[in-house]
Every structure is written in C-alpha cells, then in structure tokens.
C-alpha positions as CSV (number, residue, x, y, z in Angstrom):
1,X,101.8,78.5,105.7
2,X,104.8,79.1,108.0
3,X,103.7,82.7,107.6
4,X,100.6,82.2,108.9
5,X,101.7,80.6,112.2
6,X,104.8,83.6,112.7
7,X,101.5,86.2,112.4
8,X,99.7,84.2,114.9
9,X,102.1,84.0,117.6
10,X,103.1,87.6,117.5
11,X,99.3,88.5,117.6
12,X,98.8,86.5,120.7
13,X,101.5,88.5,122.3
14,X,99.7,91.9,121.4
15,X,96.3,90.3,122.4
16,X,98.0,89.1,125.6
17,X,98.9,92.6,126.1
18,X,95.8,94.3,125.3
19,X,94.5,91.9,128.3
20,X,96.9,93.7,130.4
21,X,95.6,96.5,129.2
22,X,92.3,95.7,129.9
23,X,93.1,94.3,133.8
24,X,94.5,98.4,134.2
25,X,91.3,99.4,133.1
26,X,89.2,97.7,135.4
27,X,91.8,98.1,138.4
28,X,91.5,102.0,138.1
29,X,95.0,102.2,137.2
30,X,93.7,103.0,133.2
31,X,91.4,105.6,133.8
32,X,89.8,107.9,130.9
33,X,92.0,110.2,131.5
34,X,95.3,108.0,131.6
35,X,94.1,106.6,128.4
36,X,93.8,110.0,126.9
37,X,96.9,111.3,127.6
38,X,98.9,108.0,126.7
39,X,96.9,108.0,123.3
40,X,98.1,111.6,122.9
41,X,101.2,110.3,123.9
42,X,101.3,107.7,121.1
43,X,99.6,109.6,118.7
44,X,102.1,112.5,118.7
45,X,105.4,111.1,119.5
46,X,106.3,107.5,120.0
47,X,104.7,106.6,117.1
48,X,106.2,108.4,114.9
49,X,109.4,108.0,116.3
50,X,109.6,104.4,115.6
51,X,109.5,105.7,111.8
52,X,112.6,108.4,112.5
53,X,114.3,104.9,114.0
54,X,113.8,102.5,111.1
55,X,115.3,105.2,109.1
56,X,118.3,106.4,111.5
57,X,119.1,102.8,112.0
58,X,119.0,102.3,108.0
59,X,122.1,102.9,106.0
60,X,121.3,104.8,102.5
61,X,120.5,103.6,99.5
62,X,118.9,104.8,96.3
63,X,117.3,101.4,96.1
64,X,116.0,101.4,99.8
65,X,114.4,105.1,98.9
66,X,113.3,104.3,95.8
67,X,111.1,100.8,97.9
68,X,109.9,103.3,100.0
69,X,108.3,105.9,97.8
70,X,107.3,102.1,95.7
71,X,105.9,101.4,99.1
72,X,103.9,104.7,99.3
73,X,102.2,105.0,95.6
74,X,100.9,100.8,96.3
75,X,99.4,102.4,99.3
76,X,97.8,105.1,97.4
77,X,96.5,102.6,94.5
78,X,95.3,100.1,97.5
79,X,93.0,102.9,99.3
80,X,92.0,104.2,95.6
81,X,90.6,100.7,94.8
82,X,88.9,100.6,98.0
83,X,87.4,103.8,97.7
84,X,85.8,102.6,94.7
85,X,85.0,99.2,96.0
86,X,83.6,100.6,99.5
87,X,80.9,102.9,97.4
88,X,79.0,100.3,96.1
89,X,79.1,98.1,98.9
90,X,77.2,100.8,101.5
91,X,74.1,102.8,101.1
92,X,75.1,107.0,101.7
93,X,74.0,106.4,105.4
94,X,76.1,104.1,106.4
95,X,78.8,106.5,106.3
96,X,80.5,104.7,109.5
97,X,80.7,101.3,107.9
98,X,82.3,102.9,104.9
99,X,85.1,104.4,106.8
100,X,85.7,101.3,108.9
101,X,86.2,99.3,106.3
102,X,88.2,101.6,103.8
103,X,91.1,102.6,106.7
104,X,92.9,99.9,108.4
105,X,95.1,100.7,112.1
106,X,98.1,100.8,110.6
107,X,99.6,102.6,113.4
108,X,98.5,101.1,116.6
109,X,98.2,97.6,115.3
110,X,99.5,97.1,111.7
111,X,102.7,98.9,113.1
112,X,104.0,96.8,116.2
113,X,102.9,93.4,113.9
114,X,105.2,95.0,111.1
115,X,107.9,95.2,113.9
116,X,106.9,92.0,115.1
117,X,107.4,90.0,111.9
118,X,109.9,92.3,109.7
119,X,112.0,94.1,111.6
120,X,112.9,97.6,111.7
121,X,112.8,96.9,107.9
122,X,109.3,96.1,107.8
123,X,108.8,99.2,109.3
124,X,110.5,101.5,107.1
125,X,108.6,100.5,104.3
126,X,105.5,100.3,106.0
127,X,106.0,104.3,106.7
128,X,105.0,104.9,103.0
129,X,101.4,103.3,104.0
130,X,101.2,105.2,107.3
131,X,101.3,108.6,105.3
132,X,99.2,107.5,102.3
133,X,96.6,106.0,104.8
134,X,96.6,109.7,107.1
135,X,96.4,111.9,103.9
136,X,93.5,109.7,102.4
137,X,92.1,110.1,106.4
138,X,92.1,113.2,106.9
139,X,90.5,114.5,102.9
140,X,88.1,111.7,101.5
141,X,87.4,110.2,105.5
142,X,86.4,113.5,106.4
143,X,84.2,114.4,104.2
144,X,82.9,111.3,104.5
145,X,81.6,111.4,108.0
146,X,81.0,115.2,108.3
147,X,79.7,115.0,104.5
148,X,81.2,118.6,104.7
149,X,84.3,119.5,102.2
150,X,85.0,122.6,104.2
151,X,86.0,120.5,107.4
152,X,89.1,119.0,105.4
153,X,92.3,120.8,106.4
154,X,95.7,121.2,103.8
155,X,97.4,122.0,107.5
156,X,96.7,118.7,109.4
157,X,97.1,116.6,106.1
158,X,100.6,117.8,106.0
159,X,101.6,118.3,109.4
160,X,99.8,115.5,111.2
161,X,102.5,113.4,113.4
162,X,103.6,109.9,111.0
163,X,104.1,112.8,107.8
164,X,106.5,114.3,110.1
165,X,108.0,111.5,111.5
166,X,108.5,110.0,108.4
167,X,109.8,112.8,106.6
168,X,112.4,113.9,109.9
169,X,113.7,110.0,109.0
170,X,114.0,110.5,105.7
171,X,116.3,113.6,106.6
172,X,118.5,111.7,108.9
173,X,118.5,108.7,106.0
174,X,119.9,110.5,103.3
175,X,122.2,112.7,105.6
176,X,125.7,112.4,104.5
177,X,127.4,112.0,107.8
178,X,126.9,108.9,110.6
179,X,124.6,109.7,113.3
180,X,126.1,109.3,116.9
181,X,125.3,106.0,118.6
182,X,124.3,108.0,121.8
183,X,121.7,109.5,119.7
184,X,121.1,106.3,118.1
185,X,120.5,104.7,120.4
186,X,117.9,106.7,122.8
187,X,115.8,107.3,119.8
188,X,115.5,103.5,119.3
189,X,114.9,102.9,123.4
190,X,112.1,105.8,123.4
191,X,110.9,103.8,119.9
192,X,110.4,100.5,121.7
193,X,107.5,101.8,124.2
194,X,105.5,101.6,120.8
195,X,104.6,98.0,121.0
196,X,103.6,97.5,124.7
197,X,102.2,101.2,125.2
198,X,100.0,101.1,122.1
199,X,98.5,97.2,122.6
200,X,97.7,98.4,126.6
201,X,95.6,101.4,125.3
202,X,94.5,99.5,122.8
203,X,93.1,96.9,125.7
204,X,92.1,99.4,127.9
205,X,89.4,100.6,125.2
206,X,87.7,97.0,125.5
207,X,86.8,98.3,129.2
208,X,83.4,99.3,129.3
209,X,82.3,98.2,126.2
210,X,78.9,96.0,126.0
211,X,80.0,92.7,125.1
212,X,76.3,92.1,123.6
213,X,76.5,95.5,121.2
214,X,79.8,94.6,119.8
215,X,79.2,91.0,118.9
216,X,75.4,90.8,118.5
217,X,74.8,93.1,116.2
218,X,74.9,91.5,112.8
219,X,75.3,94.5,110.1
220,X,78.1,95.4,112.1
221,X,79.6,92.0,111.0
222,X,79.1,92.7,107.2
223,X,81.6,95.6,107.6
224,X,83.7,93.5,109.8
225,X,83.5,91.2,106.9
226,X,84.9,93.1,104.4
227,X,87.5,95.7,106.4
228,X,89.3,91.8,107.4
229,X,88.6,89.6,104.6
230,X,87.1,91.2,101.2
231,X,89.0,94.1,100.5
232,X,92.4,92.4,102.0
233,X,92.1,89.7,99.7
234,X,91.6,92.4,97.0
235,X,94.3,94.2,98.3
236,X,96.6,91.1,98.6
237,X,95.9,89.9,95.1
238,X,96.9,93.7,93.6
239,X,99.9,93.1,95.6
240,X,100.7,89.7,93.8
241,X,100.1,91.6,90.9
242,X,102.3,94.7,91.1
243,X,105.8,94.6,89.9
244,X,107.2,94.8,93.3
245,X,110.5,93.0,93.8
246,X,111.5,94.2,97.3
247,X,110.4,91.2,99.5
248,X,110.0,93.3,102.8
249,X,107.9,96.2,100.8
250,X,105.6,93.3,100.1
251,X,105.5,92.2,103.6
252,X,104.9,95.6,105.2
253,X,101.9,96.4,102.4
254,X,100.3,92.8,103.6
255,X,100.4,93.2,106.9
256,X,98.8,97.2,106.6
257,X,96.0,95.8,104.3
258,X,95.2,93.2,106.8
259,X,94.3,94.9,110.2
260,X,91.1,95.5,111.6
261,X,89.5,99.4,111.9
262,X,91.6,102.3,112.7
263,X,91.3,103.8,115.7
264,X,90.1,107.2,114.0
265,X,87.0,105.5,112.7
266,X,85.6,106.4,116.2
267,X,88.0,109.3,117.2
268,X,87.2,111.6,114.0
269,X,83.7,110.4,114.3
270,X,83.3,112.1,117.7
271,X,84.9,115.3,116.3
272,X,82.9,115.6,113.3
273,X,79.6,114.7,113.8
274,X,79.4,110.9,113.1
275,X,78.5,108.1,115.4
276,X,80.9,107.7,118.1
277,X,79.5,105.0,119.9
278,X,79.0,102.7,116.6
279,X,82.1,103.4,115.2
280,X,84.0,102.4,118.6
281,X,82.1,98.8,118.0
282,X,83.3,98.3,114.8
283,X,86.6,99.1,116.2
284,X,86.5,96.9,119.2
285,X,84.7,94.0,116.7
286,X,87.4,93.9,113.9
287,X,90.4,94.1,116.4
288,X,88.9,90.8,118.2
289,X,88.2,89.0,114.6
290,X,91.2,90.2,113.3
291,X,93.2,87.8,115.6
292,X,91.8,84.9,112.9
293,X,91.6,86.6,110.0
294,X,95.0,88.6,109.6
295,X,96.7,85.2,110.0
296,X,94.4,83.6,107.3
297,X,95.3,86.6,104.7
298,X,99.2,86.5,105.2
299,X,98.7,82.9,104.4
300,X,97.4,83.6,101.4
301,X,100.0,85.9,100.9
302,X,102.5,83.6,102.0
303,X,101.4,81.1,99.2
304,X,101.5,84.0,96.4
305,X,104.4,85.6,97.4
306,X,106.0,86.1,100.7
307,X,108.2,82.2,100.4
C-alpha cells in the first residue's frame, strides 16, 4: 500500500494548492478574467510543454518509443471499453453524465500527479494517454453533447495543443544531435509553472460554486461513482491484464484512469450546447472525491502490479 500513501501526500499538496487558489479567488486577485487567460495560458502552452520536456530531457531509445506508442494504443483500448461500458450505464439524456465519466483530467490533474509520483518519466508515457484522451474528446465527446456529427472537426483533433506538444517532443527525441543545455534547460523552467499554475486555476473554479448543488444532489453522485471508482477499477484490471512490461507505462496509465472529470466536460459543454452549469458540478464533485478515491485505486494497483 506504500503506493497508496505516496498518491495521497502528493494530492494534499495539489489540494493545498487549489486552496490557494481558491483564497485568490475570493481576494479579487483570481478574477474571471485572470482565470481565463491563465487557462488559455495552460491550455495552449505550458501544458504541452511539459510533454516537449519529458522528451528533450529523455535520451533515445527504440524501447522508450516503442512504451510510448504501447502507452498510447492502452489508452485507446481503455476509452474504447468505456465507451461501451458508459452506454449502458446512462439513459440518451444524460448526455453530461456520460461524458463526465468516460474522460478523465489528465491534463490539469492526472498530469502534475504523474510528475508528482513518476518523474519526468511518468510523464513521457503518460503523453500517449493525453492524445488518445483529446482525439476521443474532440470526435465521439462531441457528438455526444451537441448530438451533431457535423460539429466534429479533423483540424482541432489534429492540431489541438498536447498532439502538438507531444509530437514537437517526439522530434527533439529521436533528433540525432544533443540539444543545448541553455535550451534545455529554459524549456524545463517554463515546464515547471505546470503544477502550481494549473492546481491554482483549478482552485479558483471552486469560487462561486454552491456548496449545496455540488454535494447534495445525489444522481450527480452515481456519475461521480463510476468516473472515480467503476470504470477505474475496470480500467486498472485491463491494465493488470495487458502484456505491458514497462513499469512507468503502467504507472502513468493508472494514474490517467484514476482522476476525476476533465475540465472539458463543462468547457465543450458551454460551446456546444450542453449543460454548463451541471457539467461544472460534476467537475467540481469528482475533483473533491477524487482526493479518497484515486489513492484507493493505485492501491489496488499497487497490489496487482506497481511493487
């Protein structure tokens, strides 16, 4: 259970954080408008820069490519299973519920716990999840909240921010030639805002939010349910099954299967027609939860096989 206890204490520091975060919001300094511009911030560059840094920092290896792309097709059989799971579990109408449970935050959360935990490491390999969960996002997640196949766009799916990052790493990876330390080195410096930027956002969302409509209303707790615990356990029992032999590929997987709703359950919802205000609860509900349950499912993963 030793893994259990490392998730918990770097998930008090994020929480701790997010209070931060929260304090800004209610002392002015946090305002709508900061918090728009450091998500776009996030969103668009820091983020993905901490995946051109895992992989500038990495030296090459067929073996550490071949983990990753390992890394990405698990990520793609994980969301396919949910897919499948999540349309029984929901009535057509509950289109929000669906979403929320089927796409974890791998970015803002599963991200800076990956760095947390694994290392830079953990964060190369957890890339591979970041692009299958945005291309499963932004085709099957749209249509599923607009109900509207024309909506879907080939552009964004391959040019959307992580697919970029991720695929400018790869460049520098398998580049032939050693990248200047100068170079190096402010990459990695403008990488590490990731953590403490995204966790303050992340606590600054909690400002203005009804206590009472987050926690007291009980279908919302059903979805909660199984985005944190059902389809996790799924998810970490096809892990345990898969012939995967890279410990840290394991790890990363875990820890992406195991966070609470992305954040794009209530951003895309406000683009395209769904229910904003519902799917920001279900955000705001899992992210608190997840603080008990993410270090109950790496513990389960810790007794099948991350020893």
């Amino acid at each position: 259970m030793e893994i259990s206890f490392l998730v918990f204490e770097k998930l008090l520091a994020l929480f701790l954080l997010m209070g931060m975060g929260l304090l800004f919001a209610q002392q002015g300094i946090f305002t709508k408008e900061v918090t728009l511009q450091l998500s776009k911030l996030l969103t668009k560059f820091v983020a993905p820069s901490l995946f051109v840094s895992s992989f500038v920092e990495a030296e090459f290896s067929w073996e550490k490519l071949s983990n990753l792309g390992i890394s990405f097709l698990a990520a793609l059989l994980i969301l396919g299973t949910r897919i499948i799971i999540v349309h029984f579990l929901f009535p057509a109408q509950r289109n929000m519920d669906k979403y929320a449970t089927l796409f974890a935050n791998v970015g803002f959360m599963g991200t800076p716990l990956a760095l947390a935990v694994g290392g830079k490491e953990a964060v190369f390999y957890i890339s591979g999840f970041v692009i299958a969960n945005q291309l499963t996002q932004w085709t099957y997640g749209i249509y599923l909240i607009s109900r509207d196949r024309s909506v879907v766009n080939p552009r964004s799916l391959l040019l959307n921010p992580a697919t970029l990052g991720t695929v400018i790493g790869i460049f520098f990876f398998v580049l032939p030639i050693e990248i200047p330390q100068v170079f190096v080195g402010a990459v990695d410096s403008f990488a590490a805002l990731n953590t403490p930027l995204s966790t303050l956002v992340l606590g600054a969302y909690f400002y203005k939010a009804s206590p009472r409509q987050i926690f007291l209303y009980r279908p919302a707790y059903q979805t909660a349910f199984w985005r944190l615990i059902g389809t996790s356990v799924f998810s970490i029992l096809l892990i345990w099954a898969l012939p995967i032999g890279e410990t840290d590929v394991k790890l990363a997987l875990s820890i992406a299967s195991a966070s609470p709703s992305a954040l794009n359950t209530a951003l895309l919802s406000q683009v395209y027609g769904g229910d904003y205000e519902y799917g920001s609860r279900l955000v705001l509900l899992t992210t608190t939860l997840s603080l008990l349950t993410i270090p109950i499912v790496m513990g389960l993963a810790g007794i099948l096989y991350l020893n």
